[in-house]
C-alpha positions as CSV (number, residue, x, y, z in Angstrom):
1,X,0.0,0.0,0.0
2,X,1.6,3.4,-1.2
3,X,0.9,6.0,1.0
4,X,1.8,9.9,0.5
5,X,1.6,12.4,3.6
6,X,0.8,16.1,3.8
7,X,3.4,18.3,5.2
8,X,1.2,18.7,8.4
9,X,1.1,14.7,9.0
10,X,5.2,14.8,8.9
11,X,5.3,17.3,11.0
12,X,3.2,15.3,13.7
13,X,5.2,12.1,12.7
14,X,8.6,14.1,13.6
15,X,7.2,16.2,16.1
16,X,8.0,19.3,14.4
17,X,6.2,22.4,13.4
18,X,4.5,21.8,9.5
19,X,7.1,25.4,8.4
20,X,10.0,23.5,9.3
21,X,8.9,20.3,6.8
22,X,8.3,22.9,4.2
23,X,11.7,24.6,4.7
24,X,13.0,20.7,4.6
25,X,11.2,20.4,1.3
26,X,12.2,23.6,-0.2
27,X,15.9,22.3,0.7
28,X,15.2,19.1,-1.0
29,X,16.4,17.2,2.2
30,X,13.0,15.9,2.2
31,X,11.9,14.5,-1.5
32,X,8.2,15.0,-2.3
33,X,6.0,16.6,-5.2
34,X,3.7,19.8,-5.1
35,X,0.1,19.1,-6.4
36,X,-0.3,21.0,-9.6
37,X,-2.0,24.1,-9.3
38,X,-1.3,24.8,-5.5
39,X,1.3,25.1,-3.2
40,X,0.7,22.1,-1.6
41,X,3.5,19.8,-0.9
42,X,3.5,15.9,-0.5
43,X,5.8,13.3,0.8
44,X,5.4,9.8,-0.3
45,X,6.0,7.4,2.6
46,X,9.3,5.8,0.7
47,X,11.1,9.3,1.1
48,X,10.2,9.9,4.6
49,X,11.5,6.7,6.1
50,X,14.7,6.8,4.3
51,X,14.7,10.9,5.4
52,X,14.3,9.4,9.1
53,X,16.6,6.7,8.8
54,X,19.4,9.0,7.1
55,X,18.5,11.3,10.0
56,X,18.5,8.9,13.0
57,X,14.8,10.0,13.7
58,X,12.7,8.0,15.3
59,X,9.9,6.1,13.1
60,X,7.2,6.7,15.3
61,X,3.8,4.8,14.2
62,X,5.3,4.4,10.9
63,X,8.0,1.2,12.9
64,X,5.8,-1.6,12.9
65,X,5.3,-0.8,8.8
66,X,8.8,-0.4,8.1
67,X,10.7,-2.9,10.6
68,X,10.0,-6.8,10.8
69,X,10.9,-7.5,14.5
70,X,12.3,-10.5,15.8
71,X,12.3,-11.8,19.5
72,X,15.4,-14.6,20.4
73,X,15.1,-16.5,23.4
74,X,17.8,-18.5,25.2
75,X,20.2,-18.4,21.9
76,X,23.5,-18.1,22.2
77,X,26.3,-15.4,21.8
78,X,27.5,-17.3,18.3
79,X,24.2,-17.8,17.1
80,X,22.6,-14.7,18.1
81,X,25.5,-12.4,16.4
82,X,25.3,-15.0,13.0
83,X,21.3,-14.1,13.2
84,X,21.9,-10.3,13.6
85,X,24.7,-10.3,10.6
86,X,21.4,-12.2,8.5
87,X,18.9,-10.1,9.3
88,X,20.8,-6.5,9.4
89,X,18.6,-3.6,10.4
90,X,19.5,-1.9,7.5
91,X,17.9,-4.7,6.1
92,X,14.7,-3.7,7.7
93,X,15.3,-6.0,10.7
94,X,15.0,-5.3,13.9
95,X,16.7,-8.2,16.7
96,X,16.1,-8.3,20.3
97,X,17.3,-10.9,23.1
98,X,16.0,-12.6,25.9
99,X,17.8,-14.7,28.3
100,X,14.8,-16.4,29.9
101,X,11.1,-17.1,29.6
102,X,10.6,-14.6,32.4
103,X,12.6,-11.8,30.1
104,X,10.9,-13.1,27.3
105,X,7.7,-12.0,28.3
106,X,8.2,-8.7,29.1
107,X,10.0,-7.8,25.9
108,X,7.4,-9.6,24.0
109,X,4.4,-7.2,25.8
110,X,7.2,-4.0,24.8
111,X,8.7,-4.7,21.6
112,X,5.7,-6.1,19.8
113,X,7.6,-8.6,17.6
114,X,6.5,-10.2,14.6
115,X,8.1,-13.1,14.9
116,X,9.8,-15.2,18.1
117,X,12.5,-17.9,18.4
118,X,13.1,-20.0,20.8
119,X,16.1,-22.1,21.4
120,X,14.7,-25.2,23.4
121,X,18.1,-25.5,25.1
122,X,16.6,-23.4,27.9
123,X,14.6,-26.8,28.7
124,X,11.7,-28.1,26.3
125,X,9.0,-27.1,29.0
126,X,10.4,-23.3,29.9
127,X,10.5,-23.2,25.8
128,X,6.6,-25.1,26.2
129,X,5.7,-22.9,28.5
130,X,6.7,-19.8,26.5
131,X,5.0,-20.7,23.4
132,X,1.5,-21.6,25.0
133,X,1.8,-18.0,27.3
134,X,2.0,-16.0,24.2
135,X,-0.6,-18.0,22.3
136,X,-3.1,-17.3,25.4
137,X,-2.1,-13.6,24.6
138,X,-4.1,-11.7,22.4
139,X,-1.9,-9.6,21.4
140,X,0.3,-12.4,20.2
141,X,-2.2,-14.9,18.8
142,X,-0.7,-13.8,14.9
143,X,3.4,-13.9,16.2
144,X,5.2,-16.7,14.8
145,X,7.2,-18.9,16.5
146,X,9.9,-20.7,15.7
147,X,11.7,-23.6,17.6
148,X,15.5,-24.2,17.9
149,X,15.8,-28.0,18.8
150,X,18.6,-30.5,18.6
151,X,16.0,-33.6,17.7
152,X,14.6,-33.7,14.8
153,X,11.3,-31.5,14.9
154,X,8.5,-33.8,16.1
155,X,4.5,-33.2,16.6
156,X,5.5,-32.5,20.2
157,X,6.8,-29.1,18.8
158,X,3.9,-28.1,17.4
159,X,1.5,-29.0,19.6
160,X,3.0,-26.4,21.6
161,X,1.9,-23.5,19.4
162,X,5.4,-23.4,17.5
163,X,4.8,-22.8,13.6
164,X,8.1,-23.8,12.4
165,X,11.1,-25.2,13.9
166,X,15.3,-25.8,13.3
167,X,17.1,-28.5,13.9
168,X,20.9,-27.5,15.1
169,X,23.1,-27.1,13.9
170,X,21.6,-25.1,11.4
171,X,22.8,-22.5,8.5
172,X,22.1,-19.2,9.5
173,X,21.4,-18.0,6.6
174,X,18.5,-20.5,5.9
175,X,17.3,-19.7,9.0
176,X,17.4,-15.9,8.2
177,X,15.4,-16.4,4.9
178,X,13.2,-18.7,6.3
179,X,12.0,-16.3,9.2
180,X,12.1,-13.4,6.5
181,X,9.5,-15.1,3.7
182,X,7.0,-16.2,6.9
183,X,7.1,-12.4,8.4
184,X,6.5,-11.4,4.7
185,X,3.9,-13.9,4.4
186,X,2.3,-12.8,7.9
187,X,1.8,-9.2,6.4
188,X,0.7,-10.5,2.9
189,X,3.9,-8.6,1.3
190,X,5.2,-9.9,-1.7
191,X,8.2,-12.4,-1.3
């Protein structure tokens, strides 16, 4: 969906009176077009969140739109680092950690992520008990969840709520792309 703002809806976006997104307009910081016949000016979405992210602005509402954001649990300093370097932020990623169930949930209820995974090497029923906590959630009814398990994925895995799982060791990369086409998939965006 292709979305173009006025000069007045960046300005509340940025928090910023609408003159100085004109003046950030007429400088051609800000890329836009004026509608023929008026002064008016208007930004399509595009250029405004590579104008925030050039300028280290927050996002705003606009965040949960632009990044696809990813929840690990109980993964470890190797893997976790070979997950961020596959799903770079400038890639439109955004990566958070958790080093327990307990720290889990609370950055699940803050960060909103779109997808979550879960190492079971923090014990298959902490990782159970995860999974079926979040899918009593509302607000996370839609997250996915993937498993990191040494066995071969079983029904046992699912049953728990998961809807995809890794056996280790695993490429990251795979993983990576895998997590990337279900988020796309989740928000109907074109693979």
């Amino acid at each position: 969906m292709k979305k173009v703002f006025t000069t007045g809806q960046v300005a509340k976006i940025c928090k910023v009176a609408p003159r100085t997104v004109s003046k950030w307009f007429d400088s051609g910081r800000l890329r836009g077009y004026r509608i023929p016949g008026s002064q008016d000016r208007r930004i399509p979405r595009e250029h405004l969140v590579r104008f925030l992210k050039e300028h280290g602005m927050p996002l705003g509402d606009l965040e949960s739109e632009v990044f696809h954001k990813i929840l690990v649990v109980g993964a470890e300093a190797p893997m976790l680092a070979s997950l961020r370097e596959h799903l770079r932020e400038g890639d439109d990623f955004r990566l958070e950690a958790a080093a327990s169930g307990f720290e889990a949930g609370i950055r699940a209820e803050s960060f909103h992520p779109d997808c979550i995974v879960i190492d079971m090497a923090v014990g298959r029923i902490e990782a159970g008990q995860i999974a079926q906590n979040l899918r009593k959630s509302n607000d996370h009814q839609e997250t996915i969840l993937v498993a990191l398990t040494s066995d071969e994925p079983g029904a046992e895995v699912f049953s728990l709520g998961f809807n995809d799982a890794f056996k280790k060791p695993f490429d990251a990369a795979l993983l990576g792309e895998r997590i990337r086409r279900l988020i796309s998939q989740k928000k109907g965006e074109d693979v």
